[in-house]
C-alpha positions in Angstrom: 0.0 0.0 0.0 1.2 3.2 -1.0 0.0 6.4 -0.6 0.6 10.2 0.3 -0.3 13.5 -0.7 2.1 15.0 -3.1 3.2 18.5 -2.9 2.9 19.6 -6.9 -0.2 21.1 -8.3 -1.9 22.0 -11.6 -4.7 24.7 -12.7 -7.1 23.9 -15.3 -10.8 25.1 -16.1 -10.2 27.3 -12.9 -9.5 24.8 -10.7 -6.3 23.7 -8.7 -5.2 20.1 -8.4 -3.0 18.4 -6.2 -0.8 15.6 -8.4 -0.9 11.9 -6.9 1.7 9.4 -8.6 1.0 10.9 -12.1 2.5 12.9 -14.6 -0.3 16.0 -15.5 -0.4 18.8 -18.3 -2.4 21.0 -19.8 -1.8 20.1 -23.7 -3.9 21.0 -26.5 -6.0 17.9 -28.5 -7.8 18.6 -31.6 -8.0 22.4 -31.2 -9.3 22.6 -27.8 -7.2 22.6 -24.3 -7.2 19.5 -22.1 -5.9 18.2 -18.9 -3.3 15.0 -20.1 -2.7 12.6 -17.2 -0.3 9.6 -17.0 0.5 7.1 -14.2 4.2 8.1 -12.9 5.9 4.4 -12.5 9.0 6.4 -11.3 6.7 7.8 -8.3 4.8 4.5 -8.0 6.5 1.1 -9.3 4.2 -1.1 -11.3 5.2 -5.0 -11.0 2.9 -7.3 -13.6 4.0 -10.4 -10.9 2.1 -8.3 -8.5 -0.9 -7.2 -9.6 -3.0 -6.5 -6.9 0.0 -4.9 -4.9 0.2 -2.0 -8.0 -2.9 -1.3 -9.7 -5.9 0.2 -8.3 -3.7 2.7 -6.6 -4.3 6.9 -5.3 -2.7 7.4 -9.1 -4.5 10.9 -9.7 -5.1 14.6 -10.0 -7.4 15.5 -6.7 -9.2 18.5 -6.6 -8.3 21.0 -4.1 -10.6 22.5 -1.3 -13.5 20.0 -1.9 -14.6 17.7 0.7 -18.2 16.1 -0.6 -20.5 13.9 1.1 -23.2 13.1 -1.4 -23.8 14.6 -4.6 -22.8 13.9 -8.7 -19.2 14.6 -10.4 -19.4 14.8 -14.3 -16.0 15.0 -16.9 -15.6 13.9 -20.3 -12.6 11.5 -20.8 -10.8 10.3 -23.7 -8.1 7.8 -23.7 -4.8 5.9 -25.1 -2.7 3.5 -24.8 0.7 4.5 -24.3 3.2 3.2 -26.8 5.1 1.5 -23.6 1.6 0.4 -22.4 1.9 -3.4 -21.2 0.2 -5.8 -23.4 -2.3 -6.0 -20.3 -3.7 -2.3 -20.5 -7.1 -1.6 -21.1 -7.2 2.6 -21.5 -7.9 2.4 -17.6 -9.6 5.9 -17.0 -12.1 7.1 -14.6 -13.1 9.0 -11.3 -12.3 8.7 -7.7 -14.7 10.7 -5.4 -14.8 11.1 -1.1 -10.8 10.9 -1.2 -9.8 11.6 1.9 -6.7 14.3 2.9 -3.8 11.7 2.9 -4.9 9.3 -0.4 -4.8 6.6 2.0 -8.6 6.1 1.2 -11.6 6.5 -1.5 -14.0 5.3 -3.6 -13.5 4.8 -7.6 -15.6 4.0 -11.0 -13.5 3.4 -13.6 -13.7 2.1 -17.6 -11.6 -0.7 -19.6 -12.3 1.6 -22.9 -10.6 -1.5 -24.7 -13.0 -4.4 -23.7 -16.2 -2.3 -25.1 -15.9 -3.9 -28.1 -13.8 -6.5 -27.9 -14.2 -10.1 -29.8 -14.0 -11.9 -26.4 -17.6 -11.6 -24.1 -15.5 -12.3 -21.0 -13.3 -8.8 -21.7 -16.5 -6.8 -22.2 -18.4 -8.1 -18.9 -15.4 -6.1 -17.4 -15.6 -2.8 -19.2 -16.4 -1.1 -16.0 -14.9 -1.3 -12.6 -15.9 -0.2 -9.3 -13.2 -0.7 -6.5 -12.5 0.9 -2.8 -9.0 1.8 -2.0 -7.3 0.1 0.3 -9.5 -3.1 1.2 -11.6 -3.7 -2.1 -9.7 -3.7 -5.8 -11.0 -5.3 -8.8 -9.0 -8.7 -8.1 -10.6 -9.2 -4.8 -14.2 -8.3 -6.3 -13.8 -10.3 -9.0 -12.8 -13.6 -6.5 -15.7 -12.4 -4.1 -18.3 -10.8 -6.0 -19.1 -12.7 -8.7 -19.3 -9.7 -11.8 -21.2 -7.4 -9.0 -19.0 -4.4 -9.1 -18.2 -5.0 -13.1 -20.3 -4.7 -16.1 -19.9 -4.1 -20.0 -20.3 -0.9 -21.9 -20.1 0.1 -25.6 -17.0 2.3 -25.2 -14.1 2.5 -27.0 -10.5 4.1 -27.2 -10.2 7.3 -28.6 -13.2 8.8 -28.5 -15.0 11.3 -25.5 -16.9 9.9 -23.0 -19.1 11.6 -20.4 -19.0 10.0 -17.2 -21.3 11.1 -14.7 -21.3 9.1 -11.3 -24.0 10.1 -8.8 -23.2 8.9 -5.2 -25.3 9.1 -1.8 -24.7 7.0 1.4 -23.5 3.2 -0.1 -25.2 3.6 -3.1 -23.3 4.9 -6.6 -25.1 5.1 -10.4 -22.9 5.6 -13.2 -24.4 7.5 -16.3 -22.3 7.2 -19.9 -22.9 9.8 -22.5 -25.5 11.8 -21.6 -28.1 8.4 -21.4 -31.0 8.0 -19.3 -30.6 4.6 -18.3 -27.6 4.0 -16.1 -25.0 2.1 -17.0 -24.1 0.6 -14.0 -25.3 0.2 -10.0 -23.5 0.0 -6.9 -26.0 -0.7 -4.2 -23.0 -1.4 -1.6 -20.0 0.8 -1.3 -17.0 -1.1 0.3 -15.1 2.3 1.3 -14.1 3.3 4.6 -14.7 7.4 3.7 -17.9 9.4 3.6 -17.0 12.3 2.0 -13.7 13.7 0.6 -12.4 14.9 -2.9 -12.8 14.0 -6.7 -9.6 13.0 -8.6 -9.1 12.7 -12.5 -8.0 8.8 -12.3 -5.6 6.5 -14.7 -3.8 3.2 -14.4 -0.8 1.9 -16.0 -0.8 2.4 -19.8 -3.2 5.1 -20.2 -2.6 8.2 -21.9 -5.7 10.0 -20.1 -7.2 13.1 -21.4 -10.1 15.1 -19.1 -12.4 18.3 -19.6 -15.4 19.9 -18.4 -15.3 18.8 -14.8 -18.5 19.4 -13.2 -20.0 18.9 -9.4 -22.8 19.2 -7.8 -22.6 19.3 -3.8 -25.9 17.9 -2.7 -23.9 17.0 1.0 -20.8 18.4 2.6 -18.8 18.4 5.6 -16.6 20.9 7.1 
């Protein structure tokens, strides 16, 4: 377990970030500014021999000054595979909300952009992940749960996706691209927090790009 809050920040869209075990910049894609984040394996080692060890880890931009309860976060994401990424990548990208102050905790939804549309069923029943930092990552859902905190969507590489994750209590929705229907359910939160921060989330591989960064506070504490 590794975690700790890192002294460097970023601005963008008017907001200041704190920068946890990733590499970020404000870069220009297709004619419009963005916020680029990468995982930073010389701030946090990734071993392939020990997966559950190195992924699923405080590897984010957190948003400074925010300490939510209940309410819904909203970003467009796009992402890459790097051209080191390891053959196992997947485009992980996605959102970690109620962080607390030390990364030591918090609660993320996150997509596998690469198993929406993949030729194998089994790759796109896990195109989205729900995990709880420390206790609860996607290899000890997947052994416990039985496909409860994973599902499929028709997502891709490449291309913007608007998350929008709506959390109150134990219970988190997930909404993709502006739908009605949600795409996915958590009834039970595993986390230890309840409330905290929002961080702009990748994993190993990902070249992650983020805009428009919305929240509503619907519960905070001081």
């Amino acid at each position: 377990m590794i975690y700790g809050v890192q002294a460097q920040t970023i601005f963008f869209e008017g907001k200041e970030f704190d920068i946890s075990h990733v590499k970020a910049s404000v870069v220009q894609l297709n004619g419009e500014e963005v916020l680029r984040v990468e995982r930073d394996l010389e701030s946090l080692a990734f071993d392939p021999n020990k997966m559950g060890e190195t992924v699923d880890e405080p590897t984010f931009v957190k948003l400074k000054g925010v300490n939510l309860e209940n309410g819904t976060v909203e970003v467009k994401v796009l992402s890459r595979l790097l051209p080191t990424a390891p053959a196992l990548a997947r485009g992980f990208i996605g959102l970690a909300f109620r962080v607390n102050a030390d990364n030591s905790a918090f609660e993320s939804i996150y997509l596998r952009p690469t198993n929406g549309r993949a030729d194998d069923q089994f790759r796109r029943n896990h195109t989205i992940q729900y995990f709880a930092y420390p206790e609860y990552k996607f290899d000890r859902l997947r052994a416990e749960s039985k496909g409860e905190y994973e599902t499929y969507a028709d997502i891709g590489l490449d291309e913007w996706i608007t998350v929008r994750i709506e959390f109150m209590d134990k219970s988190a929705t997930l909404y993709l691209n502006d739908q009605k229907a949600p795409a996915f359910l958590v009834k039970e939160m595993l986390g230890s927090t309840t409330s905290g921060s929002i961080g702009l989330w990748v994993d190993i591989g990902t070249e992650g790009f983020f805009k428009e960064l919305k929240i509503i506070h619907e519960g905070t504490t001081n």
